[in-house]
Each structure stands twice: as structure tokens, then as C-alpha cells.
N, C-alpha and C positions, 0 to 999 in steps of 0.2 A: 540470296543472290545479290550479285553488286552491276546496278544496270544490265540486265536481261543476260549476266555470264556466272558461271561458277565460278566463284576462289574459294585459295585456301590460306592458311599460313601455318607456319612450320615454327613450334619453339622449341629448338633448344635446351638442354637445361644438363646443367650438372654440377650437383653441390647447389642446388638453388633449393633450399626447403623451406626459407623465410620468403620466397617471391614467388615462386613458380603457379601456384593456387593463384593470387593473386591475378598476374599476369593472363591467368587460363579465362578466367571470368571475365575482366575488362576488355574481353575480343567482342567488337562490334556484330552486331546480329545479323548483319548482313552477308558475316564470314559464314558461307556452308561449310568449311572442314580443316577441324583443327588439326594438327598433327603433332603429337606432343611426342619426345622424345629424348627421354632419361640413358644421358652415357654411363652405364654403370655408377650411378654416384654410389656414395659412402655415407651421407646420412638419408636424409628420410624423404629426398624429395620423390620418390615413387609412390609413397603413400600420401602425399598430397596432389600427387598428379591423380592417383584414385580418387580421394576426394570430388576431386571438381569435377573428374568427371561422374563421380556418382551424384554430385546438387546441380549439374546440367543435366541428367538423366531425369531428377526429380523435376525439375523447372519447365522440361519440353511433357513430361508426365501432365502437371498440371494444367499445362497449355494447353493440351488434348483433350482435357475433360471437360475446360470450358469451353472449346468448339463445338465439341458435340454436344453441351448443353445450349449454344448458341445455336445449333442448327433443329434440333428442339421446338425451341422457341420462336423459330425464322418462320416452320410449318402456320405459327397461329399467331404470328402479326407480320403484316406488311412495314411497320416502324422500322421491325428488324434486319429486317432484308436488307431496309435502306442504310442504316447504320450499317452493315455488314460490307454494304458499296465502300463505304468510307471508309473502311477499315481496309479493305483489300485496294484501295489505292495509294497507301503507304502509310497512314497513321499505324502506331503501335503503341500498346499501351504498356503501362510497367511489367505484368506478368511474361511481355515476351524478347525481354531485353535481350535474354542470349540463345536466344532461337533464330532457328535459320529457317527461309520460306523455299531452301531450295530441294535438291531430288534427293536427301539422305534423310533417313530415319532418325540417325544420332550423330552430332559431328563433331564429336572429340572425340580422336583415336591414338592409345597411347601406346607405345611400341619402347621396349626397352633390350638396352644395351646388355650382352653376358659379359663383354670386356670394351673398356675403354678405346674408343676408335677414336678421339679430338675431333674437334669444333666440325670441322669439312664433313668426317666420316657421317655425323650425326646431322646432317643438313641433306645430306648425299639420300642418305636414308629417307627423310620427309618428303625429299624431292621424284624420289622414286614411287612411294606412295602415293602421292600426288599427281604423278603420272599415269597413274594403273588406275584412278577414280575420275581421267580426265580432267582433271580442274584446270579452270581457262588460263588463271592466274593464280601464282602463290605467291607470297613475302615470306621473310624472316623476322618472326619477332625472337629476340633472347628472354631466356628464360628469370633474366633479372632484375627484367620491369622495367628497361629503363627505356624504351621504346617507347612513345606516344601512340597507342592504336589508332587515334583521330589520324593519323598520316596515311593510315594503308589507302583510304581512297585515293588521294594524291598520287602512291604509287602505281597502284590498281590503275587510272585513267587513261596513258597512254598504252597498256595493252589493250582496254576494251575498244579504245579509239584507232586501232593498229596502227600505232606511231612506234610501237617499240616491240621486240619480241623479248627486252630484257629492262629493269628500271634501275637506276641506285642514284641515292644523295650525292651531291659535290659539295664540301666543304670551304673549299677554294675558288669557287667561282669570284669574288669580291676582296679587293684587297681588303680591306678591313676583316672579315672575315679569317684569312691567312695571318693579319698581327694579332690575334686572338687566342691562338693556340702554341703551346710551350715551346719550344727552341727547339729541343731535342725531338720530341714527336714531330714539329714540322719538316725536317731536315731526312728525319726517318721517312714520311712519306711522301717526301718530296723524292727519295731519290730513289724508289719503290713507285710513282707512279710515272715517273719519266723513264725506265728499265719496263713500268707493264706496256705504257706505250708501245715503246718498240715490238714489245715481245708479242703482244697481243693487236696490234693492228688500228687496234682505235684511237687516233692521234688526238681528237677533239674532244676526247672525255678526258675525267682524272679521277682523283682522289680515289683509286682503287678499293684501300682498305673500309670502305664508308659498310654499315653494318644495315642501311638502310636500304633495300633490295626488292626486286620483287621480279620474278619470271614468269615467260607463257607456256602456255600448252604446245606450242612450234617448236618453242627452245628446249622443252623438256623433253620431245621426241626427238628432236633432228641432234640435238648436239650430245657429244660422249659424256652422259652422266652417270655413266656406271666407273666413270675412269678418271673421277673427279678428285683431286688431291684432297686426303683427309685431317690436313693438320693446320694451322694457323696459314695461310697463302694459298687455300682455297679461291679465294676468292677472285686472288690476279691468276690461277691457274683457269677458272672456268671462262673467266674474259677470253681469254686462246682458246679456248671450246668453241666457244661458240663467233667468232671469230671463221675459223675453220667451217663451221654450219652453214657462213651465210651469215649471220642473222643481227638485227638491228638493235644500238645501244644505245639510249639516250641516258642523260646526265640530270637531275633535277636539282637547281640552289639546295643547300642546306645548312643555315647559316648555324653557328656552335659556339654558348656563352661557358667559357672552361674556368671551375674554379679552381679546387685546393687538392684536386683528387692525381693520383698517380697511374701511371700506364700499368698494366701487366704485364708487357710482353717487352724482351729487354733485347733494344733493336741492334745491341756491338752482333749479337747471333742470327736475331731472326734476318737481317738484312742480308745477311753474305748467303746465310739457306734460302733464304725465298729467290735471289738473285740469282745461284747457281738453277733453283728449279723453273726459273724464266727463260736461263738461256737456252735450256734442254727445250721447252716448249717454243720458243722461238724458232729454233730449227728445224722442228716437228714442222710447225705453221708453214715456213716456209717452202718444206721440201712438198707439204701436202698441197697447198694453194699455188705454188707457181712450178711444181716439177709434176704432184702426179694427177691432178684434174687440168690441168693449162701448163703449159711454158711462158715464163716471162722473163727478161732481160734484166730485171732486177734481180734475179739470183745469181748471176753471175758480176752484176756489178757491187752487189755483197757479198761476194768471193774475192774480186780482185781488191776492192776496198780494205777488207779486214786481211787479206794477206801481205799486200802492197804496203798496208800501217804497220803491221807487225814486224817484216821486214825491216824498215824505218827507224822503227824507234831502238831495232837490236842493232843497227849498223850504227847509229847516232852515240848509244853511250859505246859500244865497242871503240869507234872513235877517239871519242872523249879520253876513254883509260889509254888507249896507245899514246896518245901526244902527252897526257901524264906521265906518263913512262919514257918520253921522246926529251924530258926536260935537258940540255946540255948539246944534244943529237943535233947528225949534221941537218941542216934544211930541205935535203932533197929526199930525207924521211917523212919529215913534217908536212912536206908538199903532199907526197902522196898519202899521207894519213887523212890529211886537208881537203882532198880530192874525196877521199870514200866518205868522209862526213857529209859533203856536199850531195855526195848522189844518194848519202841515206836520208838525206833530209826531203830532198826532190821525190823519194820514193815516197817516205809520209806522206808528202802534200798530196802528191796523184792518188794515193788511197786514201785519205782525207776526206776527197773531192767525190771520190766514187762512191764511199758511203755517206756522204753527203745525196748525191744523186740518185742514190738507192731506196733511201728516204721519202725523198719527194716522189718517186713511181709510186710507193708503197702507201703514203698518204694521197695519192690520185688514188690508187686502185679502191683503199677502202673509205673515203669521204663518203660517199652514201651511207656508211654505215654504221655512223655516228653522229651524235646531236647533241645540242644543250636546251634544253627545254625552259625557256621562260615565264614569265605570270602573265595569263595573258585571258583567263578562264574564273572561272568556278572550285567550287570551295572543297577542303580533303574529303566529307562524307559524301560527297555526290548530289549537295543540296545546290542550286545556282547560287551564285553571289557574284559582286559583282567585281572581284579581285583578288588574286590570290591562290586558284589551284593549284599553279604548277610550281608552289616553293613549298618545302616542305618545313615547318615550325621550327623556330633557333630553341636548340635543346644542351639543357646544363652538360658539360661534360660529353659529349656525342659519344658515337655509337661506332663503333667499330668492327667490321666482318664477325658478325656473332658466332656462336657456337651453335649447333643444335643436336637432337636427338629424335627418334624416327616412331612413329602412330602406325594404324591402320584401319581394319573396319570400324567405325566411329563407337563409338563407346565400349569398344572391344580391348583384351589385353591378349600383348604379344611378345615373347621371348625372343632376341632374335639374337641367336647363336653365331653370329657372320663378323668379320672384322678383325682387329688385331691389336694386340699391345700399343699402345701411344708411346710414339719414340720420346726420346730425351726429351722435355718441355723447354719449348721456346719460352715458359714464362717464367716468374719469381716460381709459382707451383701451378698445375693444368688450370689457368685463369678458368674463372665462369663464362659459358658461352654467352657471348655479349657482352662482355667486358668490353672496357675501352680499351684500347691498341696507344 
């Protein structure tokens, strides 16, 4: 347990046979429940996801036997007891590095994919399991290791704290930060978190695509996760989830030193798909939060706005080609060509102005429900220190909206038959969940 609540984390993994083992082991011991979760790969990372979890079966095994040889021993010395005091108020010794002191038996539950569902579907999965065992909190680690586990307490802390009912990295917080990362990838999520903005309500956060995460047990019940887009845009899709829920997002620094490594996901495509699947969810948001739980005046000033502009800009080049066409013509054509230019232009502006104004209600309405969390605390595993909790470590190449795959009873294995073909790849080939974007 992490501060008197259960978490979990969810990895991801597909096509990860050189990391995924790895990855499985280096989850701090204070994670009660892993949830590991193989999309259908192709070579052998399901047999190394048995692995780990069969030398964590053996590890919490041994752990067992020295308890009960410890409690043995506690009947016929009082030494022991007391060393036992000490023990149970946080020291741990090397035998119980990846043991959890929480309410589960075994906590690593690995759940596999019969077909390929991408990155979302297989986090969707975790998240849903994770649901069903109550966990207070859960992150996202990817299955490719490139996650620091030292972070999960970081993210972990404004849930326990109920500062947040959802956490993720910002990349961007700091200019420096922003000239750090390649041109193309900034531009791509540059114009991907000013589109999630809109679409998703929370104006004061950003860097949507950030792989660094972590959700509550509020958001996992209250917001639609069963309806959670399953492909690379997951992640600006659940922001609108939960958006729609109510519920609270804060932003954590996460600074990103980028070397020689290249994206996956090739943005001429992904940007226009993820765009189109933000306007649909934008409209959703809208009709659900200001038409069918309230009425507010900003939906119809995002109507006349976006109709009033559209108009505008079709009467301005109409314009334009008539007085092309007008070239020679007598004057009292061009006057009134001159005339409808004028009043499509004046239409623009009034709808300009209106979605401009519509904006600002919408950034009133949701300011409560949004943050940027600065350093201001203690340290990522939850030890005091005296600066530094709330930024999460500058990490080579960062982390971008991971991929995952889905667990269940913790050391148990599970076939799950549900899901669907993965459409065309937004990337070079179905990147590895956790890739960087």
C-alpha cells in the first residue's frame, strides 16, 4: 500500500520480450497490483510475462516462510517482537523488495489479448480490472521500460491527497523545456493539445499526449471507461471523459532531455484522426454538460460563432473570385461585389467574437477543474524530503501515452476473447505500448 490506499499500475506490453520481465520486477513494493497486459504480441512476450509472475510468486513464497519462522521465534524472545515493531513500521529488508503489504494474496495479474485491440484498448482493459479490485489509484507504466517506477509516488500523491481525481506529466511547463524537443514532434503536440483544450474543457493543462498518468478510483467509476477510444488518442479521448464526470485534473512538471531516438507515430495522419475524433467528442461534451444536465448560454454562442465564421469566410473568397472575374466590369458591379465582401467580412468578426466569448464561459465553467501542480513537497516514494515531490524526473526521450494490455486475479492467467482488429496503424508498424509519440 502507498500511504494507508491501494494502487495499482497497469503495463502495457506488445512485442516487448526484451523489457516486459524486466519492467514487471522493478515495480516498487509498495504497488499492491500489477496488471500486466499482452495485446496479442507475436513473439514471446507472454512467456515472459509468466515468468515474472511465476519468481514473484516464488519471492512473496519465501517471504511467507520467513514470517511464519519469524512469528516462531517472536513466541520465545521478547528481542523479537521488538525487531518485528521495526519492521512493521516501514523498514524492509531485501527478501521483500517486490511484495506488497496490501489486501491481495499475489499482485501480478496477467490478462491476454486473442486479438489486437492498440495501445487504449489494452490500458482500457487494466483500467477496468483495476476497477473491479477497487484500487485507489493506478498509473500506466509501458511495457518498454522506459518509465522510471521511482515516479509512481509523485503520481500517486495528489490522489491520496485528493487534489486530483486524474494525474499526467507536462512536458511544457518551462520554456526551456519546449526548445528541447524536435520541431516536428513539438508542432504535432502543440497543435493536438490546443484542439484537446478545447475539446476536453481543461484549459490549464496540456501536453495531452504525456505517457505519464495515473487515475482514481472516482474516475474509474464515475467517468465512461468502458467507451474509452482504443487506439493511439486514447488519451486526449478520456480527458473528455472525464471532463463530462466532473472530475479533477491536475498537470505535474515533467521535464524531457531528447536525444537521437525517432517518433513512432507519423503525425501528417495521426493529427487529422485524433482531430476529427476530438471534434466528435467535443460536441458530445458540449451537448451533455450545457444541454442535457444544465443549459448554458455558451452553447448557443458556439453556434452562432462557428456559424457566423463559416458564413464569413464562404462569402469573403466568393467575393474575392466575383471581382476576379469583374476585372474590365462596369463599377456598379464591383460596388456591390465590394458591398457582400464587406458584410462577409463583418460576419466573420461577430462570429470571431462569439467564439471567442464562448471560450471564456467555458474556461469560467471548468477553472476549478484544472491545475498545475508545483514543487512544493516531498519526495517520489513517499519518503519526506525537503523539495521536489511534485516534479516528476527529466527523462531521456520521454514517454508518451503508452500502450497497455489487461491482468486480473493477481497471479492468475486470463484469455480474453473481447476486442477487435486494430485499424490501419497510425505508426511506422503497431509501435510498442510506450513508445514515444
Amino acid at each position: 500500500m502507498y500511504r494507508g490506499q491501494t494502487v495499482g499500475v497497469v503495463i502495457p506490453a506488445y512485442n516487448e520480450e526484451p523489457f516486459v520481465r524486466e519492467t514487471i520486477v522493478t515495480v516498487p513494493a509498495f504497488v499492491d497490483r500489477i496488471y500486466v497486459v499482452d495485446d496479442a504480441s507475436t513473439d514471446d512476450t507472454w512467456t515472459e510475462i509468466q515468468r515474472a509472475v511465476a519468481l514473484d510468486r516464488a519471492r512473496s513464497d519465501r517471504r511467507g516462510r520467513s514470517e511464519r519462522n519469524g512469528i516462531h521465534d517472536r513466541h520465545n524472545s521478547s528481542d523479537r517482537q521488538e525487531s518485528r515493531t521495526e519492521r512493521s513500521d516501514g523498514a524492509r529488508g531485501t527478501d521483500e523488495s517486490t511484495r506488497t503489504d496490501g489486501p491481495f494474496d499475489e499482485r501480478i495479474v496477467a490478462i491476454r489479448h486473442e486479438e489486437n485491440r492498440g495501445v487504449g484498448g489494452a490500458i482500457k482493459t487494466g483500467y477496468l480490472h483495476a476497477r473491479d479490485d477497487d484500487i485507489a489509484a493506478t498509473a500506466v507504466m509501458g511495457g518498454d521500460g522506459q518509465m522510471d517506477p521511482n515516479v509512481l509516488g509523485t503520481l500517486f500523491d495528489p490522489i491520496v491527497d485528493g487534489e486530483a481525481d486524474y494525474v499526467k506529466g507536462n512536458r511544457f511547463v518551462g520554456r526551456r523545456d519546449r526548445g528541447d524537443m524536435p520541431r516536428l514532434r513539438f508542432v504535432g503536440n502543440a497543435i493536438l493539445g490546443a484542439l484537446t483544450k478545447i475539446a476536453s474543457g481543461y484549459w490549464s493543462t496540456g501536453d495531452p499526449q504525456s505517457g505519464y498518468t495515473a487515475i482514481s478510483r472516482r474516475a474509474l467509476h464515475e467517468a465512461d471507461i468502458e467507451g474509452m477510444y482504443e487506439f493511439y488518442g486514447y488519451c486526449n479521448d478520456l480527458l473528455v471523459k472525464l471532463n463530462v464526470a466532473r472530475l479533477r485534473v491536475v498537470d505535474l512538471p515533467n521535464p524531457i532531455i531528447y536525444g537521437d531516438e525517432e517518433s513512432h507515430i507519423r503525425y501528417r495522419t495521426y493529427v487529422p484522426r485524433v482531430s476529427w475524433m476530438l471534434l466528435r467528442n467535443f460536441l458530445w461534451r458540449l451537448r451533455t454538460n450545457y444541454l442535457v444536465y444544465d443549459f448554458h448560454p455558451l452553447v448557443v454562442a458556439y453556434g452562432v460563432g462557428a456559424g457566423a465564421s463559416a458564413l464569413g469566410v464562404v462569402g469573403i473568397f466568393a467575393s474575392l473570385a466575383s471581382l476576379a472575374g469583374l476585372v474590365g466590369a462596369g463599377s456598379a458591379a464591383a460596388s456591390t461585389v465590394g458591398v457582400a465582401g464587406l458584410v462577409s467580412a463583418l460576419l466573420f468578426v461577430v462570429g470571431a467574437c462569439a467564439l471567442v466569448g464562448a471560450m471564456a464561459m467555458d474556461i469560467g465553467e471548468n477553472d476549478h477543474l484544472d491545475d498545475v501542480l508545483f514543487p512544493d513537497r516531498g519526495g517520489p516514494t513517499g519518503e519526506p524530503v525537503e523539495s521536489g515531490r511534485n516534479v516528476l524526473p527529466s527523462v531521456a526521450g520521454g514517454t508518451e501515452s503508452n500502450g497497455s494490455q489487461l491482468p486480473r486475479e493477481s497471479g492468475s492467467t486470463i484469455e480474453s476473447d473481447g476486442g477487435r482488429r486494430t485499424e490501419p496503424s497510425d505508426t511506422d508498424s503497431e509501435a510498442p505500448p510506450g513508445s514515444d509519440g
